[in-house]
N, C-alpha and C positions, 0 to 999 in steps of 0.2 A: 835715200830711198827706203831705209827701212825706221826712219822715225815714225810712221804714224803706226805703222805693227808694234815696234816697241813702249809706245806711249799707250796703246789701248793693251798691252799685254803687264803693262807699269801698274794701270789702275786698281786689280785688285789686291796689291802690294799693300795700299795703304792702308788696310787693315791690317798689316803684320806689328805682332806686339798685343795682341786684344783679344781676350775669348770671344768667338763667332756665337753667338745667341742665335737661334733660329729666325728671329726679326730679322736681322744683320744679314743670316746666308739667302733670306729672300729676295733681300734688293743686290746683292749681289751673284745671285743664283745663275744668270744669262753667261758670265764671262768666261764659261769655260769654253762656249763658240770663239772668241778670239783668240785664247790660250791657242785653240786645236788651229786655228787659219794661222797664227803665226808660225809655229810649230811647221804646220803643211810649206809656207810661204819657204821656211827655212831647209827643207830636205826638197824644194822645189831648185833651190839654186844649186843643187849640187846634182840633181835628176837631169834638170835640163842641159848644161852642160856634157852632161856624159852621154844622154842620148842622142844629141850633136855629133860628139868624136865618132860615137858607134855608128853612125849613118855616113859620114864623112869614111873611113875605114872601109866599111860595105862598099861607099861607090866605086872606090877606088880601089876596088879589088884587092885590096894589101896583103890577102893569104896567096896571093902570085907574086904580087910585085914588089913587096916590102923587105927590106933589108935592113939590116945593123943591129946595133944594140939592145935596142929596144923593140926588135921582131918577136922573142920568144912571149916577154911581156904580154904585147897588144896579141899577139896569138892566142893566147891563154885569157885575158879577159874579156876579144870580142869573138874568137870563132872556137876556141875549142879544139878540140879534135873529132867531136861529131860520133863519137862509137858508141851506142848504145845499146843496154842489155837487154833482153827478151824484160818484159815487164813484167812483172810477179803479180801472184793473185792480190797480195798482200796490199802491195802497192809501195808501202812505205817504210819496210825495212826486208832483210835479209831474210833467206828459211833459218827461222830456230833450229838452230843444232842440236840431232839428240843425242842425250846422253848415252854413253857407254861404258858397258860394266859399273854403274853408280850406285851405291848402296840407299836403300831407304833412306838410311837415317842423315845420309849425305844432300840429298834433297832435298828433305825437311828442313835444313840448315840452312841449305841456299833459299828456300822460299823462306822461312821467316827475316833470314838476313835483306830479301828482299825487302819481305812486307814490313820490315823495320826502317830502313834507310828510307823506304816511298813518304811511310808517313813522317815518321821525326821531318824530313828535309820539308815534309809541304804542309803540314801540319804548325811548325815552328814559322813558314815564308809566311804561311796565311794569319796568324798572329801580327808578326811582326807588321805586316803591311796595312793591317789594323790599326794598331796603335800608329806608326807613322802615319799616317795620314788623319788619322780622327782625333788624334791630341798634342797638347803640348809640350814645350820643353822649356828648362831654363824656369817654371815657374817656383814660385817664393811665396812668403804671407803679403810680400807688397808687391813684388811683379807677375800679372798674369801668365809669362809667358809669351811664347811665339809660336805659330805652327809652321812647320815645313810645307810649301806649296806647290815646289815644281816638280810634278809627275814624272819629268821628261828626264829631270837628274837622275833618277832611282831606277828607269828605263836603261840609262846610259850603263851606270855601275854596275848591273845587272849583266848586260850585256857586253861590258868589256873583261870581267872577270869569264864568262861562259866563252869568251873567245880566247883568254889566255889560256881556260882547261884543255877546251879543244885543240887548240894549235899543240900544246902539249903533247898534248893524247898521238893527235897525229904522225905527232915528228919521234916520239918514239914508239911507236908501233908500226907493223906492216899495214900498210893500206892498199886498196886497190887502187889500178890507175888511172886519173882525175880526168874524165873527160868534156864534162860541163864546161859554154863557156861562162865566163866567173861573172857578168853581169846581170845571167838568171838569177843568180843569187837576190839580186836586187829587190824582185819583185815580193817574194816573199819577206826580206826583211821589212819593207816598208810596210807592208802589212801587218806583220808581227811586233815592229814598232808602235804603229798606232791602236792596235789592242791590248798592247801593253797598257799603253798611257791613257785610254778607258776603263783599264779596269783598275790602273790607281784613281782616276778622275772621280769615279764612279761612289768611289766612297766616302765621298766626301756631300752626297746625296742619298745614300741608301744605306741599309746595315748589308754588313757583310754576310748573314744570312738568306738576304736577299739576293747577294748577287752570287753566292755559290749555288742556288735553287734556280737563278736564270741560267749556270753552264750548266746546271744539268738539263734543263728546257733546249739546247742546243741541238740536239735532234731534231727537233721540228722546223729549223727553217731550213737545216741541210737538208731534208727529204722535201720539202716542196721546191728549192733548187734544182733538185736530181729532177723530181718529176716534170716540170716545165722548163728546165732547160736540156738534160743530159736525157730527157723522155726515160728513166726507169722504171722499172717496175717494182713494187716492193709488194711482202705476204700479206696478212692480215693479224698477223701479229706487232709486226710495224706499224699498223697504223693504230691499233688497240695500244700500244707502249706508249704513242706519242701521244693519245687523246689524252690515257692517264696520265702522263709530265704534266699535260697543260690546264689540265684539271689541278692536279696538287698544287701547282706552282699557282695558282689563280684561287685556293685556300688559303693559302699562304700569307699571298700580297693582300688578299680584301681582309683577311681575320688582323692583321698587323696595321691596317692602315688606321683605325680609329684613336689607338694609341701613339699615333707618330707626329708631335706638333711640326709640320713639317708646311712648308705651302706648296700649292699647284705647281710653282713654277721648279723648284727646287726638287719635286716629284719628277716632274717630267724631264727635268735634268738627266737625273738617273735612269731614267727609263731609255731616254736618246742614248746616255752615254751606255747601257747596256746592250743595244742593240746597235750602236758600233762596234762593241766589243766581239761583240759574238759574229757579225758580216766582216768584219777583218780577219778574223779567229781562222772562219771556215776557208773564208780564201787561200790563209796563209796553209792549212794542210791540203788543202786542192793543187794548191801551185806547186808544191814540196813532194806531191806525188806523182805529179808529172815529172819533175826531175831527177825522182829515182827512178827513171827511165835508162838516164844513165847510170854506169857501174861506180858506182860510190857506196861509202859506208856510213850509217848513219851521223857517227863523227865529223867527217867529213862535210855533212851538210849540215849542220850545225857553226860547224866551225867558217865556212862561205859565207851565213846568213849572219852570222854577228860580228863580220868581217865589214861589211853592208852596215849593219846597226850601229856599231861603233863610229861608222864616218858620218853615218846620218847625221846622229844624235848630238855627236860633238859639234860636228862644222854647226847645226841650228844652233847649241845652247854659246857658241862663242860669236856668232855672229847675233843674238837678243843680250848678250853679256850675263846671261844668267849665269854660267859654269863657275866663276869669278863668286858671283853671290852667294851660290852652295857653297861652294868651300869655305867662304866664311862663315856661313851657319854652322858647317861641321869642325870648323874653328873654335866658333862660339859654346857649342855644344858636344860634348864630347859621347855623352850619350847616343844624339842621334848617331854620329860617327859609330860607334857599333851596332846599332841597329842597321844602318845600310848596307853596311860591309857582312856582317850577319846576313842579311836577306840576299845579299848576291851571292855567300856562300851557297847560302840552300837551294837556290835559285838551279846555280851547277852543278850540284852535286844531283838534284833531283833529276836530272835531264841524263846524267847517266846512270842512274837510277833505273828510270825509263828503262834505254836502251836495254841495259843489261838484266832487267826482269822478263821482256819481250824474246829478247833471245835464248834466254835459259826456258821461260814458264811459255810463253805464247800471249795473244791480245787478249784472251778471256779472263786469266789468272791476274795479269795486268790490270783491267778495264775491273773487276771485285775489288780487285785490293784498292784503285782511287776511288770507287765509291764508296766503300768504308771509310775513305782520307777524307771525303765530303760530308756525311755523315759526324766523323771526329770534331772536322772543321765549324761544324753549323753547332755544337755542341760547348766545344770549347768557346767561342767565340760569345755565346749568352754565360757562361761562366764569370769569364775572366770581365767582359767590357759588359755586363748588365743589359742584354737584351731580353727583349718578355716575348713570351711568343704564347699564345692563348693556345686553347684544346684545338680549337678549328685548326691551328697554323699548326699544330704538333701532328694533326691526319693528315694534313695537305704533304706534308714534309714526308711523312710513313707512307702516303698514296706516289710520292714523285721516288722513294729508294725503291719502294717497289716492283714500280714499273721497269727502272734498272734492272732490277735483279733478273727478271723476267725477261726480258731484253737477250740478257748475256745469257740465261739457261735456251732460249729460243734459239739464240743465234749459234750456238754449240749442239744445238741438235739437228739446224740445218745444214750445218757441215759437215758433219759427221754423216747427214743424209747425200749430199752432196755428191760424197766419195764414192754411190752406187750409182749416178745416174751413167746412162751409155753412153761410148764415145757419141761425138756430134749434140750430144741436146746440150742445150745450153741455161745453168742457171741460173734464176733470179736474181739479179743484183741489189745489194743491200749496203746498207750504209753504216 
């Protein structure tokens, strides 16, 4: 049943061993729609069966009637314990704790140490994920080389070192008590799975300037979400930020496109696989804040979702026989073998990162320090791998950090306004 996925996921294979010429990525340009249905087909056989037991379980009442060994188990995966915390404003982590009795210079320390780890870890991931994807290995004066092509591998490794940290993390630390049951988890990993694998996909049609100028564009589809499905309201400074993103980023792309031997179809590749990226992206924090509903640590739910990610990823790549085929690449190749193992490093280490800059500084200090990491990113990246970016695309680029910046001084002064409104009114939600 799964040869004819495997045989149309086989095809663009047989270019492996041959520099990709822009001729070559044009007639090839379409396949990454089968890559993603096999890919889908593969985390379908293991969806479908579980959302089976989870119905089967339900009907039959099994948090009354179920007994034996395997009680706590299926307790724990399909009901929970159902106790859920007052919801935070935040949504998605913990109150920052403030500091006490902390000296200046004590804090300076921890903010730079922050805004050191954020970038090296995502500054070095965004590199790396660069060069894997857009070149070769293995080349010589007589052998072109080979490219690494399966997105889904580098998803996997990614996500099974982020689960070995967390489980870590967990298991020696105190956590609070896990009340989720554990096949939420699910929903968001599959989501975060597959914008994972768009936005290595993704590179393999667009520069990588390009698609760090689309997350920054990510604001504009979450606020037309909000407003036609969640009916928010936002200020006018939200919609003036979002005009400017979409402005910059549309200097950007038009000032960049004359110089990109690139064809339609391998354009709109990218283009698709971008705007998967970023409609998976938002879900996956949508879903993620709904279930710090319950009393969890952000750890914790990290560690649930690549709990999830890890069986996705695996059961698909052993069930198309790829997993087998990367390892001999990274057999073959010893380099790429550090470069992946590299990028999962940073991968994880970035993630706590995250957390623990949120916790000590707050989302504002946070949300500066990675748009400077973006910034870095878009910088480094024409450095190192020779992108050109014309005067147009250097103001589009200066009009979309802009608008950032503006953004976060807006959004910290409506908080801080926030804090005098009277009990009972209620305000403006914001994104």
């Amino acid at each position: 049943r799964f040869c004819l996925p495997l045989v149309l996921a086989s095809l663009p294979t047989m270019a492996t061993g041959e520099e990709i010429t822009p001729a070559l990525q044009d007639s090839w340009g379409d396949f990454w729609l089968f890559r993603f249905f096999v890919n889908a087909a593969g985390y379908a056989s293991i969806v479908v069966p579980g959302f089976l037991l989870i119905q089967y379980f339900k009907r039959r009442n099994y948090l009354e009637t179920g007994r034996g060994i395997c009680f706590p188990v299926i307790k724990s995966c399909v009901f929970g314990s159902e106790v859920k915390s007052v919801h935070q404003e935040d949504g998605s982590l913990p109150p920052r704790a403030e500091p006490t009795e902390s000296s200046t210079a004590r804090q300076v320390f921890k903010l730079l140490f922050c805004a050191a780890g954020l970038q090296a870890s995502y500054l070095t991931w965004g590199v790396l994920q660069e060069r894997v994807m857009t070149r070769t290995y293995g080349a010589t004066e007589t052998d072109p080389g080979e490219k690494f092509k399966d997105s889904q591998f580098l998803v996997f490794m990614n996500r099974i070192l982020a689960f070995t940290v967390a489980g870590l993390y967990c298991a020696l630390t105190k956590q609070p008590r896990h009340g989720a049951p554990m096949y939420k988890y699910s929903f968001a990993s599959l989501s975060n799975i597959l914008s994972s694998w768009c936005q290595y996909e993704a590179l393999k049609y667009i520069s990588f300037p390009t698609q760090v100028l689309a997350k920054a564009s990510k604001v504009i589809p979450v606020m037309m979400m909000g407003k036609l499905v969640s009916r928010k309201s936002y200020e006018y400074w939200e919609y003036l930020t979002a005009a400017l993103i979409s402005v910059g980023v549309s200097m950007f792309l038009l000032s960049s496109a004359p110089n990109r031997h690139v064809s339609t179809v391998t354009t709109f590749s990218g283009i698709v696989l971008l705007a998967g990226y970023i409609i998976f992206d938002s879900f996956t924090s949508n879903w993620q804040d709904a279930l710090f509903a319950y009393k969890m640590s952000p750890v914790q739910m990290m560690f649930g979702v690549n709990v999830f990610s890890c069986l996705f990823t695996v059961g698909s790549l052993l069930e198309q026989g790829a997993l087998l085929e990367s390892l001999r690449f990274m057999a073959r190749h010893s380099e790429f073998t550090a470069h992946a193992v590299l990028l999962s490093v940073c991968s994880a280490c970035g993630q706590l990162f995250i957390f623990y800059t949120i916790n000590q500084f707050g989302a504002a200090v946070f949300t500066i320090i990675m748009t400077l990491r973006q910034a870095f990113a878009i910088l480094l990246s024409c450095l190192i791998y020779g992108h050109t970016v014309t005067v147009v695309g250097g103001l589009g680029i200066a009009v979309v950090f802009m608008a950032l910046f503006l953004r976060v001084y807006a959004r910290s002064r409506m908080k801080k306004r926030s804090k005098k409104i009277p009990p009972g009114e209620t305000p403006v939600q914001k994104v």
